[in-house]
Gaussian input, Z-matrix of N, CA and C with variables (Angstrom, degrees):
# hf/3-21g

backbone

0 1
 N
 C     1     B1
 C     2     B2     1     A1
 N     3     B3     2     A2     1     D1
 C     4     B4     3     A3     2     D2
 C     5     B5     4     A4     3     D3
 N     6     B6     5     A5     4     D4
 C     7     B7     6     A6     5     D5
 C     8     B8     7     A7     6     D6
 N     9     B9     8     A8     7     D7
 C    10    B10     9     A9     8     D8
 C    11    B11    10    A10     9     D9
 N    12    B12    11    A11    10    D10
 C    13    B13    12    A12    11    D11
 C    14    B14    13    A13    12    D12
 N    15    B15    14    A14    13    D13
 C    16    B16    15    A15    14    D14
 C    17    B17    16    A16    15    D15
 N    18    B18    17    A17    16    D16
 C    19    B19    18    A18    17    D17
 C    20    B20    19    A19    18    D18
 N    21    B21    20    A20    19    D19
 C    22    B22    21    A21    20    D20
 C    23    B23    22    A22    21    D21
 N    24    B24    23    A23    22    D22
 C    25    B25    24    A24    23    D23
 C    26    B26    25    A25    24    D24
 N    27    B27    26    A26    25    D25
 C    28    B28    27    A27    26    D26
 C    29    B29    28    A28    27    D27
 N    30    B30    29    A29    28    D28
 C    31    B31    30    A30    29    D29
 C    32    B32    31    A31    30    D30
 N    33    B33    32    A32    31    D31
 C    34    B34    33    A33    32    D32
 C    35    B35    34    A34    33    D33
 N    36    B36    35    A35    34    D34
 C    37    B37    36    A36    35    D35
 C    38    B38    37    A37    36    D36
 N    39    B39    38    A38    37    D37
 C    40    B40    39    A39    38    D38
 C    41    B41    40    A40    39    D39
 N    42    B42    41    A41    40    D40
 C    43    B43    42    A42    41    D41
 C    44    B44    43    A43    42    D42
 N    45    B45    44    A44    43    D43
 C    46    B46    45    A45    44    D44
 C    47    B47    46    A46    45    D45
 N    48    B48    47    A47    46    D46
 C    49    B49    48    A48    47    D47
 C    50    B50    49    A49    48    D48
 N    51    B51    50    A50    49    D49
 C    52    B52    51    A51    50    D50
 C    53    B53    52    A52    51    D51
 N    54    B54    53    A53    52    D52
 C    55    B55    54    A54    53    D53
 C    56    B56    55    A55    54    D54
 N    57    B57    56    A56    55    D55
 C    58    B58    57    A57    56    D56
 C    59    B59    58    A58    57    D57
 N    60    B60    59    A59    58    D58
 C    61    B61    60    A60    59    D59
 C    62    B62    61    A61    60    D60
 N    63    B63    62    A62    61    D61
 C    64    B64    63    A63    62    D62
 C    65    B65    64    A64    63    D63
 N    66    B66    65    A65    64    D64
 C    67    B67    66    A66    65    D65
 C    68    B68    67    A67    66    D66
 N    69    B69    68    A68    67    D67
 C    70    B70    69    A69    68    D68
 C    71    B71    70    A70    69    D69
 N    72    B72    71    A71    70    D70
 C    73    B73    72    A72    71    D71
 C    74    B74    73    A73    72    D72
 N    75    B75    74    A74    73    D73
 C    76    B76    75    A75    74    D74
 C    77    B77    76    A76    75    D75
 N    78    B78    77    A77    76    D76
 C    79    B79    78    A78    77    D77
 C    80    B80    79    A79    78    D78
 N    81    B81    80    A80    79    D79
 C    82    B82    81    A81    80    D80
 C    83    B83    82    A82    81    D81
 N    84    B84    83    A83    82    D82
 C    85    B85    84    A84    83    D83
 C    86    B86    85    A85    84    D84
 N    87    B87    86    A86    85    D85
 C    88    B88    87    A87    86    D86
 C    89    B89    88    A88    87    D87
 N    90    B90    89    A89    88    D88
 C    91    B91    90    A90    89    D89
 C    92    B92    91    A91    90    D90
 N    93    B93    92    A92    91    D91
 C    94    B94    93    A93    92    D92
 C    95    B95    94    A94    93    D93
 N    96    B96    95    A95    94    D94
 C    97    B97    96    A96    95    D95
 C    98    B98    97    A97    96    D96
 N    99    B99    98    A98    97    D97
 C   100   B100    99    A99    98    D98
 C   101   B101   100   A100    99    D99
 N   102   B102   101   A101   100   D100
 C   103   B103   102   A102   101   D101
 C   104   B104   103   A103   102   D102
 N   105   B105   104   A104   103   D103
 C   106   B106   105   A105   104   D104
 C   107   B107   106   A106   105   D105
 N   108   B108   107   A107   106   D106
 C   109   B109   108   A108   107   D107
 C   110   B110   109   A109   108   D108
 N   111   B111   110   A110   109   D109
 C   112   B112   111   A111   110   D110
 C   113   B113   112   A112   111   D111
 N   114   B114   113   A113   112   D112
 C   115   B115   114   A114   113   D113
 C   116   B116   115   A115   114   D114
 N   117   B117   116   A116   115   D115
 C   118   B118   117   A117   116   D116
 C   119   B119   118   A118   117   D117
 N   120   B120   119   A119   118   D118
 C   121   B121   120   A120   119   D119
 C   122   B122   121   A121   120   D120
 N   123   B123   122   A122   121   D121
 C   124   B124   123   A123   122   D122
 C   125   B125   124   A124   123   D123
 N   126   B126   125   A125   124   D124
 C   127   B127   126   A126   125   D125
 C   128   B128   127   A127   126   D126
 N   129   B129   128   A128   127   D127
 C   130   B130   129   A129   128   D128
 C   131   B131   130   A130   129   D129
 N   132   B132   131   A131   130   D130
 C   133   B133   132   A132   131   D131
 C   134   B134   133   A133   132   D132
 N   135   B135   134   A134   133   D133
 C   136   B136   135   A135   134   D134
 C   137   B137   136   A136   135   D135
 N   138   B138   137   A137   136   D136
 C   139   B139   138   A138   137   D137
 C   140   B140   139   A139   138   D138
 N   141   B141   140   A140   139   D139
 C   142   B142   141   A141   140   D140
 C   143   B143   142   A142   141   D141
 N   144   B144   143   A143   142   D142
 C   145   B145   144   A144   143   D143
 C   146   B146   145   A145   144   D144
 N   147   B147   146   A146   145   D145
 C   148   B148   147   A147   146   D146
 C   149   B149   148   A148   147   D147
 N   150   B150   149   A149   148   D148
 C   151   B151   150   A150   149   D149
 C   152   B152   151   A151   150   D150
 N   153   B153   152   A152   151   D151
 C   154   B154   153   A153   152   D152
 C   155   B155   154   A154   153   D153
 N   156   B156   155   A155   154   D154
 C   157   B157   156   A156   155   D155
 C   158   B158   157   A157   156   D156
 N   159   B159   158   A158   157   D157
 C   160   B160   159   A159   158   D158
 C   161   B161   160   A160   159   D159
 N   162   B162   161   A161   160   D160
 C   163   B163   162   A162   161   D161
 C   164   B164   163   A163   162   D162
 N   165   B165   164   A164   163   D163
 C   166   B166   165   A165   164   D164
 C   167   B167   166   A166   165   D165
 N   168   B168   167   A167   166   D166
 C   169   B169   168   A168   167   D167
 C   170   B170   169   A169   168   D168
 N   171   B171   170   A170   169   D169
 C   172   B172   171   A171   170   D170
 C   173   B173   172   A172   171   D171
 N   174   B174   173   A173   172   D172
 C   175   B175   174   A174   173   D173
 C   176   B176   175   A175   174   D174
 N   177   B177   176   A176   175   D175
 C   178   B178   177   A177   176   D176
 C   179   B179   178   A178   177   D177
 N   180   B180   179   A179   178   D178
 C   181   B181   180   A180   179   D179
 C   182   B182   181   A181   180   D180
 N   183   B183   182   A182   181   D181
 C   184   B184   183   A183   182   D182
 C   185   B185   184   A184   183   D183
 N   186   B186   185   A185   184   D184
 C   187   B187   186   A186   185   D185
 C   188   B188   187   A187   186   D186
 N   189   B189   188   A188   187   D187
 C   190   B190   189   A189   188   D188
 C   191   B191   190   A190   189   D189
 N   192   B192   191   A191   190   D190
 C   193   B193   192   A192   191   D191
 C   194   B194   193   A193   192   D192
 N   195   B195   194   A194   193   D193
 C   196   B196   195   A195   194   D194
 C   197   B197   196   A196   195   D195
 N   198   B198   197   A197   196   D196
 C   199   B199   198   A198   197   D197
 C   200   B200   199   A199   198   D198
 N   201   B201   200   A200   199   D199
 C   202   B202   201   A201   200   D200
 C   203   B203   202   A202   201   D201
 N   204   B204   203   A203   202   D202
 C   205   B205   204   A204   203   D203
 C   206   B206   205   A205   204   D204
 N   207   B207   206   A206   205   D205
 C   208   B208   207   A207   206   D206
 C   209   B209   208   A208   207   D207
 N   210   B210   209   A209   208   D208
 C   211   B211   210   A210   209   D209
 C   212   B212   211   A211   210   D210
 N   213   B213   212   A212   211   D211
 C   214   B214   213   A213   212   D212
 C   215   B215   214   A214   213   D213
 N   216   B216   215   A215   214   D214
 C   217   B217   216   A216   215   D215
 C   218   B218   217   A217   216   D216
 N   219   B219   218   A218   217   D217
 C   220   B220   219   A219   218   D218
 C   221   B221   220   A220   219   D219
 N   222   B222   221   A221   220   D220
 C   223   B223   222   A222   221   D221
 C   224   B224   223   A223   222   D222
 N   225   B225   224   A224   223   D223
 C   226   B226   225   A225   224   D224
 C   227   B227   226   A226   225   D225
 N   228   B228   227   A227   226   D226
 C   229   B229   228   A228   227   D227
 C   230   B230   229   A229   228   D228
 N   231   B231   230   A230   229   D229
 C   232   B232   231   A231   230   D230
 C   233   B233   232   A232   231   D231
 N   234   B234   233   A233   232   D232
 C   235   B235   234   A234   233   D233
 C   236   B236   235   A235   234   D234
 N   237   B237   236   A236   235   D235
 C   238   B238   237   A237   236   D236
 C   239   B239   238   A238   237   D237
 N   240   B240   239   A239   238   D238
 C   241   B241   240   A240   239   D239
 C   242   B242   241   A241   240   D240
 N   243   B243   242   A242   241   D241
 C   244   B244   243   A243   242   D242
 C   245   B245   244   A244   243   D243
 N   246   B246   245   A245   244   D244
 C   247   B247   246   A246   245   D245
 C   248   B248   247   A247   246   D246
 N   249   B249   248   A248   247   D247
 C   250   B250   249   A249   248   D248
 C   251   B251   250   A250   249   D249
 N   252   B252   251   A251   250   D250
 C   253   B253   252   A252   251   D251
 C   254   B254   253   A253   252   D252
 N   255   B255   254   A254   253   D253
 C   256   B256   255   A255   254   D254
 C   257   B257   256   A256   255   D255
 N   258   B258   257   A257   256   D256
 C   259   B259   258   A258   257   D257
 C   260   B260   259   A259   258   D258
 N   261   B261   260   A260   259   D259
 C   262   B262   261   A261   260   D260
 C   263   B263   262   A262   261   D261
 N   264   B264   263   A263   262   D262
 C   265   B265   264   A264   263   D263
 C   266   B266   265   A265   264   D264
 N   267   B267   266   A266   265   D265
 C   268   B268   267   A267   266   D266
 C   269   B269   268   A268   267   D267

   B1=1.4448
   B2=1.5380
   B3=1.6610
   B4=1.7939
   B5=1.6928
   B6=1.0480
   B7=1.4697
   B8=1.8604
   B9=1.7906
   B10=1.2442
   B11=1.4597
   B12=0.7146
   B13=2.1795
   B14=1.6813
   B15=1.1977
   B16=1.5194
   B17=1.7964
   B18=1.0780
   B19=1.4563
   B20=1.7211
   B21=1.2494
   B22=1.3420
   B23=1.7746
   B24=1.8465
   B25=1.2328
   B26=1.5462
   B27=1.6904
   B28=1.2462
   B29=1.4894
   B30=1.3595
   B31=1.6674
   B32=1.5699
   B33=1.2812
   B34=1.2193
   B35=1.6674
   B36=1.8007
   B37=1.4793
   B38=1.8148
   B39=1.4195
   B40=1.6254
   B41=0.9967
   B42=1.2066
   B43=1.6357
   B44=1.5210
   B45=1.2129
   B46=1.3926
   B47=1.6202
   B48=1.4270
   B49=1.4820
   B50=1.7803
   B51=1.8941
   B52=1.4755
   B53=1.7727
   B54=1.4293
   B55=1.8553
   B56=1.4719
   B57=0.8655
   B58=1.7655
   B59=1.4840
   B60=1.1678
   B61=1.4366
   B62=0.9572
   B63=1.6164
   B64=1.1107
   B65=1.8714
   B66=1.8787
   B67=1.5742
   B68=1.5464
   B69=1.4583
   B70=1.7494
   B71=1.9128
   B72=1.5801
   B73=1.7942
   B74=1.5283
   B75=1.6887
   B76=1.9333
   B77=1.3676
   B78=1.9508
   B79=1.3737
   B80=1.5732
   B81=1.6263
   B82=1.5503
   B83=1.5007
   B84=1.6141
   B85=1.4254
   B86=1.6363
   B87=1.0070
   B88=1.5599
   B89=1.9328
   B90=1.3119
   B91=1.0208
   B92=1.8557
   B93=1.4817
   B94=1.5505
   B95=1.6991
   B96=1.4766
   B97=1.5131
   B98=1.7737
   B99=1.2059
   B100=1.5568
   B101=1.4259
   B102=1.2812
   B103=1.4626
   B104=1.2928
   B105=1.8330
   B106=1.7386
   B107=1.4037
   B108=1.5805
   B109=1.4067
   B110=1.5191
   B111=1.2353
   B112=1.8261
   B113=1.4184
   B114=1.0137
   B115=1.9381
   B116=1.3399
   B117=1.7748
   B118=1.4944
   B119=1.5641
   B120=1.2581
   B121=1.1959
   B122=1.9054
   B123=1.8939
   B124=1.1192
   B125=1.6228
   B126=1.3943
   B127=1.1462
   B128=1.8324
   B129=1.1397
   B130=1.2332
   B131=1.7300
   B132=1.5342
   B133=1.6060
   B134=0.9824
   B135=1.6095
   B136=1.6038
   B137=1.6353
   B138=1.9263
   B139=1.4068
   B140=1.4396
   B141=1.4396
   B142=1.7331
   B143=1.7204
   B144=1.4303
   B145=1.5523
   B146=2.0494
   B147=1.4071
   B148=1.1883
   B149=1.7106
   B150=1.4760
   B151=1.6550
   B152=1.6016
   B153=1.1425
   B154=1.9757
   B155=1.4340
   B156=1.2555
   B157=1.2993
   B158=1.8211
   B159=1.4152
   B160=1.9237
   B161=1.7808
   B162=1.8672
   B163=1.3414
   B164=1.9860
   B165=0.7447
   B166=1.7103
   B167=1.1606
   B168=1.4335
   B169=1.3867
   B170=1.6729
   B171=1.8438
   B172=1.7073
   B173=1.1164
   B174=1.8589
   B175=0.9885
   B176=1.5400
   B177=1.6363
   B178=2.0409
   B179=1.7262
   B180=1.4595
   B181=1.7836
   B182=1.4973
   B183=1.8597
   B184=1.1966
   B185=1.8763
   B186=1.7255
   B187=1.5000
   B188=1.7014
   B189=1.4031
   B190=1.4503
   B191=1.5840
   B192=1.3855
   B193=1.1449
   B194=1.4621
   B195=1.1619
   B196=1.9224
   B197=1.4723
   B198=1.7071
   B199=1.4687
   B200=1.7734
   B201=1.4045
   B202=1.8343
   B203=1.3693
   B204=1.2663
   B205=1.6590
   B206=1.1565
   B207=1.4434
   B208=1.1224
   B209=2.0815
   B210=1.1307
   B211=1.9868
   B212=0.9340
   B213=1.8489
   B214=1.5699
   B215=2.2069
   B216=2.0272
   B217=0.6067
   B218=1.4826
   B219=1.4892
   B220=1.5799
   B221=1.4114
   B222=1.4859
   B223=1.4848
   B224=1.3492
   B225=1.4424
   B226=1.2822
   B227=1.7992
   B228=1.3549
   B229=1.5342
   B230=1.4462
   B231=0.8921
   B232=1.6592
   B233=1.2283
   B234=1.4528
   B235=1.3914
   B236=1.6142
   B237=1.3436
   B238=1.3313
   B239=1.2891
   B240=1.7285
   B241=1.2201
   B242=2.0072
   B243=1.1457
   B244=1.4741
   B245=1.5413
   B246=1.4813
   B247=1.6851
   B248=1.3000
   B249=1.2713
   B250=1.5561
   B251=1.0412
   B252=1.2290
   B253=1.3834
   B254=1.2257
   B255=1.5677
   B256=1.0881
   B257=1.6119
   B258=1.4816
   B259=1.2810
   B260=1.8833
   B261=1.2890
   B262=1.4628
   B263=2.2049
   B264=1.2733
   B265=1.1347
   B266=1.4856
   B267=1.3116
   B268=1.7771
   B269=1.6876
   A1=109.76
   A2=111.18
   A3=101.41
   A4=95.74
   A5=124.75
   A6=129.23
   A7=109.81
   A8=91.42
   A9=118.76
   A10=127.60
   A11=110.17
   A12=140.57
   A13=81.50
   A14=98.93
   A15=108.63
   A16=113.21
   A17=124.25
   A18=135.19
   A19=84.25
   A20=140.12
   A21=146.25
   A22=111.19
   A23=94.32
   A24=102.71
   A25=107.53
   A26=127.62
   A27=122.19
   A28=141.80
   A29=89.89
   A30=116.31
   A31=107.28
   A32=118.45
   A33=120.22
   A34=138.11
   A35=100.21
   A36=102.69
   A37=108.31
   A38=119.51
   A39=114.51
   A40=100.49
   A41=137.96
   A42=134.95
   A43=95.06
   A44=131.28
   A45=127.70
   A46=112.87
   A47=120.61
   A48=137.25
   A49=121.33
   A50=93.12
   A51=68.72
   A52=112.90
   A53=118.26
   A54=125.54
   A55=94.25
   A56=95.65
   A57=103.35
   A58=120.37
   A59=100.47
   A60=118.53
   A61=124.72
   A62=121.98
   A63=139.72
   A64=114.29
   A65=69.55
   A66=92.76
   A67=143.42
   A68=97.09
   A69=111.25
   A70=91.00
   A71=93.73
   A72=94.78
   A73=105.17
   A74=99.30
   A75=104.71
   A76=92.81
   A77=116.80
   A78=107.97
   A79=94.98
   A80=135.44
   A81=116.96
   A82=104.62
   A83=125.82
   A84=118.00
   A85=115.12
   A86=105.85
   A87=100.72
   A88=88.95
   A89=116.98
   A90=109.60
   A91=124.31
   A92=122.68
   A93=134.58
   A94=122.15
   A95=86.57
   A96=117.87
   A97=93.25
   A98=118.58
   A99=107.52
   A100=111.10
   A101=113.23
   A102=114.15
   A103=135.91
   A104=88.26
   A105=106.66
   A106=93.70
   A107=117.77
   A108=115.73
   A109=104.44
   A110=103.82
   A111=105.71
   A112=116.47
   A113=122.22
   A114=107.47
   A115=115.95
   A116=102.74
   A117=104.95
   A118=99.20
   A119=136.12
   A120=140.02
   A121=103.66
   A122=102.91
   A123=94.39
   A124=124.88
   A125=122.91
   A126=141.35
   A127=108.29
   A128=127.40
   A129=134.07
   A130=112.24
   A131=111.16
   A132=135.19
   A133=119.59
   A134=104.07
   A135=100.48
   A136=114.02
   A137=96.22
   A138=88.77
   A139=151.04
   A140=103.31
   A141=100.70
   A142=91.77
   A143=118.18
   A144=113.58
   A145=78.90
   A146=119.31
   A147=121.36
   A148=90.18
   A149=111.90
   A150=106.83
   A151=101.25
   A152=133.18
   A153=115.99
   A154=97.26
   A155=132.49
   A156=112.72
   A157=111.65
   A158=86.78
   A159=85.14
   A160=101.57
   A161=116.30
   A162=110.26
   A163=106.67
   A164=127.67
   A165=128.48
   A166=112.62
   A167=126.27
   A168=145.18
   A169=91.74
   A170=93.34
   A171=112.39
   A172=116.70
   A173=127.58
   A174=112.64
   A175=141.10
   A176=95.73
   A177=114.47
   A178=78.90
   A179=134.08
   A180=129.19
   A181=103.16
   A182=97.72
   A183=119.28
   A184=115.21
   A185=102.17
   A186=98.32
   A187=97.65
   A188=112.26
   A189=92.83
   A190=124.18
   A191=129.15
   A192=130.82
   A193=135.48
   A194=94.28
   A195=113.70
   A196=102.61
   A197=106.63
   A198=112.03
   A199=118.34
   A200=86.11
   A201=106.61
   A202=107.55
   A203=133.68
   A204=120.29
   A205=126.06
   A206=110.72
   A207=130.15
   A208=123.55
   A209=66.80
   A210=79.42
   A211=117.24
   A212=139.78
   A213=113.46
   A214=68.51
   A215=100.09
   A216=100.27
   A217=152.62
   A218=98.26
   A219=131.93
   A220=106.67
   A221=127.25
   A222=121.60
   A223=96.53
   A224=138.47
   A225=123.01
   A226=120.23
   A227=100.05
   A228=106.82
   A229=95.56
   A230=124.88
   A231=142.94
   A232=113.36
   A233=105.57
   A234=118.89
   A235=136.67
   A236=116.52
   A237=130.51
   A238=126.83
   A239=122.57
   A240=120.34
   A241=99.43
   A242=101.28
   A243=88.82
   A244=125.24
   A245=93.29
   A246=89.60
   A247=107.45
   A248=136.99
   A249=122.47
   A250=128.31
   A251=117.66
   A252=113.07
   A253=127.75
   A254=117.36
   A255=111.63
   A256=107.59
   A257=101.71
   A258=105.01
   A259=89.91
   A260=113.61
   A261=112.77
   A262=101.04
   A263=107.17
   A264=126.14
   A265=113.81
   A266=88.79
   A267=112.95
   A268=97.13
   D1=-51.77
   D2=-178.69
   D3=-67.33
   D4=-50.96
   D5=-173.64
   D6=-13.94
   D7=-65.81
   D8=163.05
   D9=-30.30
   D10=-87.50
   D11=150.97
   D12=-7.49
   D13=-93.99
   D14=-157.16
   D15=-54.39
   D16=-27.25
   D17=-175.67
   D18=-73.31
   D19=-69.95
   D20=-165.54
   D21=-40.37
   D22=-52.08
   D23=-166.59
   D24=-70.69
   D25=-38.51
   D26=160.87
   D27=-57.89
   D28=-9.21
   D29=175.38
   D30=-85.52
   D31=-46.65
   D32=166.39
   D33=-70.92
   D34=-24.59
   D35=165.53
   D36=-95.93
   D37=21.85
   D38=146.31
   D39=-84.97
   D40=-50.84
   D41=-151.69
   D42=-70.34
   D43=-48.19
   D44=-169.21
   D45=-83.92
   D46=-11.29
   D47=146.79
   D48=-59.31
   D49=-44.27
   D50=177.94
   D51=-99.82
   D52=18.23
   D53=155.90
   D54=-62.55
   D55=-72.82
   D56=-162.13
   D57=-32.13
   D58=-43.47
   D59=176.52
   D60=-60.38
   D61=-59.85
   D62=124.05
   D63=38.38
   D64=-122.75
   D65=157.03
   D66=-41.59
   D67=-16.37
   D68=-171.82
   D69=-86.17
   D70=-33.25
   D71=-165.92
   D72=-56.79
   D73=-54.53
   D74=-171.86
   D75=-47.38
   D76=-75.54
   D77=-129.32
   D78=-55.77
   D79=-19.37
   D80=-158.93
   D81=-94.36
   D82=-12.12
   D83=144.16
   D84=-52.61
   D85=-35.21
   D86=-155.15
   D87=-78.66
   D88=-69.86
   D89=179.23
   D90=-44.02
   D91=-20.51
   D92=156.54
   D93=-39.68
   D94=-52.70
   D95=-171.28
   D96=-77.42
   D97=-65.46
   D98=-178.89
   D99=-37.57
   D100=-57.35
   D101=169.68
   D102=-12.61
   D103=-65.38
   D104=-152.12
   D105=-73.27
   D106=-23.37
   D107=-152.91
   D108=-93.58
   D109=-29.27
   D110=163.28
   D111=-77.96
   D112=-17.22
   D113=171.33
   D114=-130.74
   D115=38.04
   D116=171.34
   D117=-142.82
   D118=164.13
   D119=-152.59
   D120=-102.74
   D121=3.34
   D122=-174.02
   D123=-126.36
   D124=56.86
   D125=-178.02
   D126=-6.51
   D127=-9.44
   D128=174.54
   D129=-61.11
   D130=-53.46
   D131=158.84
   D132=-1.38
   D133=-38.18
   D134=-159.14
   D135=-82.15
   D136=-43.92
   D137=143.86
   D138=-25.28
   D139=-42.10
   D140=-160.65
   D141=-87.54
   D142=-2.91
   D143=-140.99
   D144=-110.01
   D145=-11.53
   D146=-167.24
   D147=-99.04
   D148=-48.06
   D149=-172.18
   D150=-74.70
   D151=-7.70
   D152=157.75
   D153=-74.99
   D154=-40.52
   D155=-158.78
   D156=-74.92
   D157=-31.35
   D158=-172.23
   D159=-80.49
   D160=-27.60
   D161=170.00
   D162=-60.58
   D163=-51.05
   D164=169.95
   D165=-34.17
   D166=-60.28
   D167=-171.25
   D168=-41.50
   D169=-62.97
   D170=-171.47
   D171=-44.13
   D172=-54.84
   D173=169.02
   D174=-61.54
   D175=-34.28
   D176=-178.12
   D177=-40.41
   D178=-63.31
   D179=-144.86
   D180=-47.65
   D181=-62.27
   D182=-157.79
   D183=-73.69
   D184=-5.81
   D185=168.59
   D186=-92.25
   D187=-25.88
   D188=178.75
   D189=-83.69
   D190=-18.91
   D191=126.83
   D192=-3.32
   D193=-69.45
   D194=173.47
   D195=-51.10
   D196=-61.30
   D197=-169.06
   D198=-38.86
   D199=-57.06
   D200=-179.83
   D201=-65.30
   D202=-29.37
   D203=158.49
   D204=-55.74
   D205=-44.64
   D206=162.66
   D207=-36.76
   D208=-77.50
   D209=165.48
   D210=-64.09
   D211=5.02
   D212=-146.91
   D213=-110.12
   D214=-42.95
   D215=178.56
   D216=-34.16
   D217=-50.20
   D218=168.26
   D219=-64.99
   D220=-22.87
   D221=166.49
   D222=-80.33
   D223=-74.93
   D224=-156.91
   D225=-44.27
   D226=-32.95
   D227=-173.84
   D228=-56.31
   D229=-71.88
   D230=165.97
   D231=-3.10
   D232=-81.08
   D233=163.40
   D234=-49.80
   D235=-25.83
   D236=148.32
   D237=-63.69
   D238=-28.84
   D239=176.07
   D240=-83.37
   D241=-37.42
   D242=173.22
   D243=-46.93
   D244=-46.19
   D245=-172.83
   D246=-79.08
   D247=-0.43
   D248=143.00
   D249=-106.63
   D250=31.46
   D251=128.23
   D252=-80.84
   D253=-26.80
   D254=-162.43
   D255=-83.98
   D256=-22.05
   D257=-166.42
   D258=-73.96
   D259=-34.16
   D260=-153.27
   D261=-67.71
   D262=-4.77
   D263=-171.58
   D264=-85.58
   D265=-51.53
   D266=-178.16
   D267=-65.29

């Protein structure tokens, strides 16, 4: 039961790790782009300073993605060696 509890609660502070992240990626493109566009003569900047932040965002998903394949994987293996054992028992 705590096993439980606690597996849930770490499951839930990735998910709220990878918002955060997220959001930390845009607003610090966006704030890049404010930048570039105030101490450069080319108001275009702000753009490019918004597409790193939402490409960042893109990747933070798609590395956490990987992760959870990763793990879903490493459970099934798991779980396959169980059931032969169990079968190897039976």
């Amino acid at each position: 039961m705590r096993k439980n509890f606690i597996r849930k609660g770490l499951e839930a502070s990735e998910g709220l790790s990878l918002g955060i992240s997220v959001v930390v990626a845009v607003l610090l493109g966006v704030g890049l782009g404010l930048l570039m566009r105030k101490f450069t003569p080319y108001p275009w900047l702000f753009w490019v300073g918004v597409f790193w932040g939402v490409s960042a965002a893109i990747l933070n998903v798609y590395k956490a993605y990987k992760a959870q394949v990763k793990s879903y994987e490493e459970f099934s293996r798991r779980d396959e060696a169980a059931q032969k054992k169990l079968e190897e028992k039976n």
